[in-house]
VOVOBA-306701 format. One record per residue (C-alpha): x, y, z. Coordinates in Angstrom, 1 decimal, padded with zeros to 4 digits. Example, Ala and Ser with C-alpha at 12.3 -4.5 7.8 and 13.67 -1.06 7.14 Angstrom:
REM residues 2
<r X="012.3" Y="-004.5" Z="007.8"/>
<r X="013.7" Y="-001.1" Z="007.1"/>
This chain:
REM residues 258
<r X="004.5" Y="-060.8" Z="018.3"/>
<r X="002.8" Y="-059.6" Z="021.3"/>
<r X="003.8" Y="-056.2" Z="021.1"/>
<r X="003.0" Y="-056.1" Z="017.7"/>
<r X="-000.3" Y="-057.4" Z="018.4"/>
<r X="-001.2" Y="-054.8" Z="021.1"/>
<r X="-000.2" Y="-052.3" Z="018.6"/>
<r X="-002.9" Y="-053.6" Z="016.4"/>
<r X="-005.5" Y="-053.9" Z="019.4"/>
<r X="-004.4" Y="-049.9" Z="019.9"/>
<r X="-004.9" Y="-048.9" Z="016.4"/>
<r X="-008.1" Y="-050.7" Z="016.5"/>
<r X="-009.4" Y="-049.4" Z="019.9"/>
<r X="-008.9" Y="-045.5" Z="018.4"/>
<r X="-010.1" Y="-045.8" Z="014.8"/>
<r X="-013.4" Y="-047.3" Z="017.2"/>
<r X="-013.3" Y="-044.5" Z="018.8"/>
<r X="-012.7" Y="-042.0" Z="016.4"/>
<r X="-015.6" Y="-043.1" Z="014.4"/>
<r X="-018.0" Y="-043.3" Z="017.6"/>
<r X="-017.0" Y="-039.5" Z="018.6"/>
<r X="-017.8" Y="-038.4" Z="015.0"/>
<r X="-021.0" Y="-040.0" Z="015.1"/>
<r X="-022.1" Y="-039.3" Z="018.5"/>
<r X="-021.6" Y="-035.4" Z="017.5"/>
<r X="-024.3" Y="-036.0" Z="014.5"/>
<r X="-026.9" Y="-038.3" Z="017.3"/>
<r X="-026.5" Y="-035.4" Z="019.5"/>
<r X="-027.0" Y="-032.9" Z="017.0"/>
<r X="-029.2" Y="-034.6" Z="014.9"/>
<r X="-026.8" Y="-034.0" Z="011.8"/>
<r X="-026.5" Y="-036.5" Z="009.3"/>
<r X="-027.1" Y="-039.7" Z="010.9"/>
<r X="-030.1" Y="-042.6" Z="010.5"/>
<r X="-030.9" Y="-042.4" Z="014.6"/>
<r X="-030.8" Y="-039.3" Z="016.4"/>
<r X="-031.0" Y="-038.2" Z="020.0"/>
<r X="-033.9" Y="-035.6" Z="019.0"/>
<r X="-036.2" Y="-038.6" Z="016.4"/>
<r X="-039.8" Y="-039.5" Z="016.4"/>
<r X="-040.9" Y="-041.8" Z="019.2"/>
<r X="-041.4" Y="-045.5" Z="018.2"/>
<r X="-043.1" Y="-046.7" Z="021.4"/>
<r X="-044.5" Y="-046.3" Z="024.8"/>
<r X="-043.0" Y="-043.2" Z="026.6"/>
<r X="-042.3" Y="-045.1" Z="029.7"/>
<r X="-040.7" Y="-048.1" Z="028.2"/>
<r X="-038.9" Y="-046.0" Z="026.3"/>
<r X="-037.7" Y="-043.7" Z="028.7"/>
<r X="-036.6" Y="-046.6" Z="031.0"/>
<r X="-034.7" Y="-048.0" Z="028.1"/>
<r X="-032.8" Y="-044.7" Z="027.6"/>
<r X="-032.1" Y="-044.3" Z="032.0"/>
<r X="-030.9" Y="-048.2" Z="031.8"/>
<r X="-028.4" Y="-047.3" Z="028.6"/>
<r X="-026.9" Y="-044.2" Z="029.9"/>
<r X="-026.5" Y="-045.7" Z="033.7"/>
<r X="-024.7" Y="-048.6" Z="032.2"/>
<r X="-022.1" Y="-046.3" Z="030.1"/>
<r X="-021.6" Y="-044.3" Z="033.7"/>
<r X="-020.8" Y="-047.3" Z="035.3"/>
<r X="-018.8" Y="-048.8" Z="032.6"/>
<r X="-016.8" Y="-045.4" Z="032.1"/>
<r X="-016.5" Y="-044.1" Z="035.6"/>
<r X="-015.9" Y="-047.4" Z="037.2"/>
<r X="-012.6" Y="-048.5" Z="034.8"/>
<r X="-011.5" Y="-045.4" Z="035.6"/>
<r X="-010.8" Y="-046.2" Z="039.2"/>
<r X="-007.3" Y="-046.9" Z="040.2"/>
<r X="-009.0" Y="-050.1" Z="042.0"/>
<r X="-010.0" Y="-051.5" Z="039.0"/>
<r X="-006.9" Y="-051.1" Z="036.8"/>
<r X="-005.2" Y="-052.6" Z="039.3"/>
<r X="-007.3" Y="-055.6" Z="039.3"/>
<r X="-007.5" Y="-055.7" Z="035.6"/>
<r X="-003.9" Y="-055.5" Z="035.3"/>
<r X="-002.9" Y="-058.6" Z="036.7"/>
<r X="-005.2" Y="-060.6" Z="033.8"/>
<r X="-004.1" Y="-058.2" Z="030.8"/>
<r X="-000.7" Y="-056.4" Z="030.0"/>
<r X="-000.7" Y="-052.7" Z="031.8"/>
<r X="000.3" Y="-051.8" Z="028.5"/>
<r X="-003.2" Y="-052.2" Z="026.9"/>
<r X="-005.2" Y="-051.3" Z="029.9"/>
<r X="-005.9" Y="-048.1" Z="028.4"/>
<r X="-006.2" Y="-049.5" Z="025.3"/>
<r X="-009.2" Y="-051.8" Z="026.4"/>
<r X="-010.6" Y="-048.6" Z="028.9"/>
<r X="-011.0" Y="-046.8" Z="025.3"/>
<r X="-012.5" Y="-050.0" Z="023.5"/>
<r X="-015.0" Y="-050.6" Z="026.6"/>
<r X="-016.0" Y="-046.9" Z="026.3"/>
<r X="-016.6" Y="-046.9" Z="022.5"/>
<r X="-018.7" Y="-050.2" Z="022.9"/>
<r X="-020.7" Y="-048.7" Z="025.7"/>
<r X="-021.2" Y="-045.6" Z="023.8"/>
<r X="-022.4" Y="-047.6" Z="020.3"/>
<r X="-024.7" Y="-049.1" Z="023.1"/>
<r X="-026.8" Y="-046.0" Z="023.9"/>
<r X="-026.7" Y="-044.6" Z="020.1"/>
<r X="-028.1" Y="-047.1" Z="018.6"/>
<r X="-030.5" Y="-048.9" Z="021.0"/>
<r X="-031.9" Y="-044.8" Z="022.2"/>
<r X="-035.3" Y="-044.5" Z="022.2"/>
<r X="-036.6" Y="-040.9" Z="020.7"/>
<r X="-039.3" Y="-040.1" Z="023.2"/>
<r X="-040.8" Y="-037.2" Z="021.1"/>
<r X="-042.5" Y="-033.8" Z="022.5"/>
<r X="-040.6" Y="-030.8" Z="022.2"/>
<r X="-040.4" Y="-028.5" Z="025.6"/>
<r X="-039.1" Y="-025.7" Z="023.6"/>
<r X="-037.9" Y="-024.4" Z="020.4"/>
<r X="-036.0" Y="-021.4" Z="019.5"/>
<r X="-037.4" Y="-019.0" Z="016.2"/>
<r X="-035.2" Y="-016.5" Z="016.1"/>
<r X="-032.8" Y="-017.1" Z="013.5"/>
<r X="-029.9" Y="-015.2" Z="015.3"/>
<r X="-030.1" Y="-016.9" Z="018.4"/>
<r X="-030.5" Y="-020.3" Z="016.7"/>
<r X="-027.2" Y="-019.6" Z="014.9"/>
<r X="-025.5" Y="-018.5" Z="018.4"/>
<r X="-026.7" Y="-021.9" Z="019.5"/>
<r X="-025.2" Y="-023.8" Z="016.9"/>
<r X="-022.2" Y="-022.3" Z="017.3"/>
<r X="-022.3" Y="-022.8" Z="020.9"/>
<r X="-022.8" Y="-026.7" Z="020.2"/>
<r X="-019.6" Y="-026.9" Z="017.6"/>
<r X="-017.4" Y="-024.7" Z="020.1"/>
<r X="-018.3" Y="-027.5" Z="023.3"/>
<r X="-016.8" Y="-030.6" Z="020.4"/>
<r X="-014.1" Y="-028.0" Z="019.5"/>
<r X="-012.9" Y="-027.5" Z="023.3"/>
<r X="-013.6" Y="-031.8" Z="024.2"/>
<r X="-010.9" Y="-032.3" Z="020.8"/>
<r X="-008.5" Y="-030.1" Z="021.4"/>
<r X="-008.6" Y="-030.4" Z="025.3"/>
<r X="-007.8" Y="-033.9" Z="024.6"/>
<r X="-004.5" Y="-032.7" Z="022.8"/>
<r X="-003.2" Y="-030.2" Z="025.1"/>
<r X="-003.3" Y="-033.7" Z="027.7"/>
<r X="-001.7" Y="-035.8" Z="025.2"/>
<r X="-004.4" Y="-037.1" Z="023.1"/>
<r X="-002.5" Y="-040.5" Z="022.2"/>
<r X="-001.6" Y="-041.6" Z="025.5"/>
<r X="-004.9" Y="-040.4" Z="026.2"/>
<r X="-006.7" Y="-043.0" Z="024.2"/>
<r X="-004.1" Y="-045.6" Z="024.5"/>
<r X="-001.8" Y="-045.6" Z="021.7"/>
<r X="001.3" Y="-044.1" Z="022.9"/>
<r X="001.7" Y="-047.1" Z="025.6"/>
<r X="001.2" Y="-049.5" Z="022.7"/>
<r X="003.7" Y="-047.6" Z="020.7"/>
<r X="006.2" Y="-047.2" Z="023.5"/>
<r X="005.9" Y="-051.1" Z="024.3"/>
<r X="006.3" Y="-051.7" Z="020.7"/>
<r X="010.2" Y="-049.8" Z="020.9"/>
<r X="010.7" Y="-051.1" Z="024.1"/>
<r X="010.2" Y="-048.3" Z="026.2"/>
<r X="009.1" Y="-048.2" Z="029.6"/>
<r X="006.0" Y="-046.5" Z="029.9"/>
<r X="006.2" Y="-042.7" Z="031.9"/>
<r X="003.9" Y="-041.4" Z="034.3"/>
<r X="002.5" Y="-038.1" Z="032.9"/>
<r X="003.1" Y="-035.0" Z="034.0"/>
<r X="001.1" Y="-032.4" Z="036.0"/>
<r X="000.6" Y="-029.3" Z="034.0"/>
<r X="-002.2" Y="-027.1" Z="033.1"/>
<r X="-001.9" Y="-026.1" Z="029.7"/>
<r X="-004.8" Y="-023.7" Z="028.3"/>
<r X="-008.0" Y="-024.2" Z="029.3"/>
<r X="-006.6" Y="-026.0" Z="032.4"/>
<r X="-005.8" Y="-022.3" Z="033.5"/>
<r X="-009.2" Y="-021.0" Z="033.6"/>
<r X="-011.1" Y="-024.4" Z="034.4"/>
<r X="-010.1" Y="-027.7" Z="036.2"/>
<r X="-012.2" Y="-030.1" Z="034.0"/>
<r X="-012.5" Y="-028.1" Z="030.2"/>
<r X="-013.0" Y="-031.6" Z="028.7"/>
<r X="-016.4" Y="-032.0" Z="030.4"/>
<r X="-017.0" Y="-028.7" Z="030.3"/>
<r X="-017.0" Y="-028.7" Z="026.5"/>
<r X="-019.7" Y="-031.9" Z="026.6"/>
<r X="-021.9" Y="-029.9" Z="028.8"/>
<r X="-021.6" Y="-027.2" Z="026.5"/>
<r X="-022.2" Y="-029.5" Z="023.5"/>
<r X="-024.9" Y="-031.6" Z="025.0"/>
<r X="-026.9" Y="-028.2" Z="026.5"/>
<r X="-026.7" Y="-025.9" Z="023.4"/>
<r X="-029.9" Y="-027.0" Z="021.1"/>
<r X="-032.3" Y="-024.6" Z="019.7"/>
<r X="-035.0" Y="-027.4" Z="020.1"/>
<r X="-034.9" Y="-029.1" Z="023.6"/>
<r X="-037.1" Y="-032.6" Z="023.4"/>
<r X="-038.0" Y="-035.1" Z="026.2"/>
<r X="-035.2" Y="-037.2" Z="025.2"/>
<r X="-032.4" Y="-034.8" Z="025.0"/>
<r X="-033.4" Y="-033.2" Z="028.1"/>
<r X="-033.2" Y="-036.5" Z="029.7"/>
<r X="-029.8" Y="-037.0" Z="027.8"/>
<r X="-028.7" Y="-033.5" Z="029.4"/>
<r X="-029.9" Y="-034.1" Z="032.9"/>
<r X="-028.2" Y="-037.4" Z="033.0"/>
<r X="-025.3" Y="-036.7" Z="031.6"/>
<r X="-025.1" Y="-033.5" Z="033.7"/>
<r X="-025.5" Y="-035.6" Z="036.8"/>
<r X="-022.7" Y="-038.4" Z="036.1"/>
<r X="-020.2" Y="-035.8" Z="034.8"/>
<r X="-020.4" Y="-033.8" Z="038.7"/>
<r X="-020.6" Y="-037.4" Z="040.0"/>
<r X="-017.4" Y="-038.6" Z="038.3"/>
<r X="-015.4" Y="-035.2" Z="038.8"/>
<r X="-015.9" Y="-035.7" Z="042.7"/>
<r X="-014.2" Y="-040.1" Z="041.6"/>
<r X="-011.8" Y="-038.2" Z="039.7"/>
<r X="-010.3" Y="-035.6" Z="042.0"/>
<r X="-010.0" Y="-037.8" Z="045.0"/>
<r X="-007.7" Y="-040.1" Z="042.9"/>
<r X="-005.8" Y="-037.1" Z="041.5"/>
<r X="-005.0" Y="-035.5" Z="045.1"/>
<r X="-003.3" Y="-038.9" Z="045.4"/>
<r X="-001.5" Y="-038.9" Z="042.9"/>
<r X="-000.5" Y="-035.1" Z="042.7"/>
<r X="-000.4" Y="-033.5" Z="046.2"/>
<r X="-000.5" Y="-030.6" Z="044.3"/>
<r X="-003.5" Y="-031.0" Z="042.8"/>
<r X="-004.9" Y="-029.4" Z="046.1"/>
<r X="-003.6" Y="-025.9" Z="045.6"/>
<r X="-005.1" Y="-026.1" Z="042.1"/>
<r X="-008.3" Y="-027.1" Z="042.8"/>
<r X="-008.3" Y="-024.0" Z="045.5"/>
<r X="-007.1" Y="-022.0" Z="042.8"/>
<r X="-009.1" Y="-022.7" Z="039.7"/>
<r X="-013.0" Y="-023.3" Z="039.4"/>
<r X="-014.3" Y="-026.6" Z="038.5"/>
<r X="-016.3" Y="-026.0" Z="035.1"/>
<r X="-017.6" Y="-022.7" Z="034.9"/>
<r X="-014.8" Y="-019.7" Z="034.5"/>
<r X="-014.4" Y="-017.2" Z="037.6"/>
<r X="-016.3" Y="-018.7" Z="040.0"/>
<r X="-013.8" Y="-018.4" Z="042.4"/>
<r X="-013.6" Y="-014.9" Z="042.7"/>
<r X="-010.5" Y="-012.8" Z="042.7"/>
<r X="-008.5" Y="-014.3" Z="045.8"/>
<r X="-008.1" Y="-017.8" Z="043.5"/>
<r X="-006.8" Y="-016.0" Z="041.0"/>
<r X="-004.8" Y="-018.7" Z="039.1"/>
<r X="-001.2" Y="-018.3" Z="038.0"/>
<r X="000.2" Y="-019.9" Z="035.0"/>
<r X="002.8" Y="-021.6" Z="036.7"/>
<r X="001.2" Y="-024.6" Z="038.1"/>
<r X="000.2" Y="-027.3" Z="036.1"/>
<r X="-002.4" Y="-030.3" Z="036.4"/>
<r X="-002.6" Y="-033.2" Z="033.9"/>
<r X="-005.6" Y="-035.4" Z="034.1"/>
<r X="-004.7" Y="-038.5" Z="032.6"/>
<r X="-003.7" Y="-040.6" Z="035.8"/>
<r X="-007.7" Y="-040.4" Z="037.0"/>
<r X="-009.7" Y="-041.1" Z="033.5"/>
């Protein structure tokens, strides 16, 4: 029964976040949804704005800081290692509902594209950075990933495997795509407000924050790791110059430092 239930807590934890990813494309976007990051301001700028610094600094601490191998270990001895991921995914979809819908739109618009053309290159440029977070999540094995292939493993009676290091893809030409395709995404508006430059700032500073958390854990985990990182750039293709040129050969999976 309690295998079966963790199965149900996995299924649950996904469809959670599944429906918080699709919505937090439209907030972003302002596509489709009742709030949006880019809305008309409903009260004082600088209550406002404090409100928004609070909301995002409590997702970074709440995302960054279960993500630490010190914390799943402490978590681990009150809940099943099975459904630490499981409840890392839930925590992160809760945190996220948090800043969507208690953001406050600050108003005033620092810039706004006219030209039709580059407005269209921009909006293309926003759908490619979701395109490259969805299917980066795949080419690292989206359900163990976001929890449901330990749940499902448990469930057979399987032990649960440490993934593997390999750099499928994008993993070639940069060492973190998945945040690469959120900066893309979060950057790439034709109107830039207050608010969603603040989003961008923020979430610009956490994401170089939390690659620096992310790496130490993976050179522990993959010696290996540290070639690649001398190899291939962090976010931004060819930044290396020619003497890191990387070689398909060598492989780095993310998934033990999320």
């Amino acid at each position: 029964m309690k295998k079966f239930l963790g199965l149900v807590y996995g299924l649950a934890a996904y469809l959670l976040f599944l429906g918080t990813f699709i919505y937090a494309i439209g907030f972003v976007g302002n596509i489709g949804v009742p709030k949006s990051l880019d809305g008309t301001a409903t009260g004082p700028w600088v209550r406002s704005g404090l409100i928004d610094l609070g909301l995002l600094s409590l997702f970074a601490l709440q995302h960054s800081g279960m993500a630490r191998v010190a914390f799943k270990k402490q978590i681990t001895r009150v809940i099943s290692p099975t459904i630490e991921r499981t409840t890392f995914v839930f925590a992160s979809s809760i945190a996220l509902l948090a800043v969507i819908t208690l953001w406050q739109p600050l108003g005033g618009v620092l810039w706004s594209v006219q030209n039709e053309a580059t407005r269209t290159v921009l909006y293309v440029a926003f759908a490619c950075g979701w395109g490259v977070v969805l299917v980066t999540t795949f080419l690292i094995n989206h359900f163990e990933l976001f929890g449901l292939q330990q749940v499902w493993q448990n469930l057979r009676g399987h032990s649960q495997v440490r993934p593997a290091f390999v750099t499928p893809l994008f993993y070639r030409v940069v060492r973190h795509p998945l945040y690469a395709g959120f900066l893309l995404a979060f950057w790439c508006t034709p109107t830039m407000t207050v608010a969603h430059l603040l989003f961008a700032v923020m979430t610009t500073a956490y994401i170089l924050v939390a690659i620096q958390l992310e790496e130490r854990d993976l050179l522990r985990a993959h010696p290996e790791y540290a070639h690649y990182r001398e190899r291939v750039p962090m976010l931004i293709p060819g930044t290396l110059g020619t003497r890191h040129s990387a070689r398909p050969e060598i492989s780095a999976n993310q998934s033990s430092a999320r």
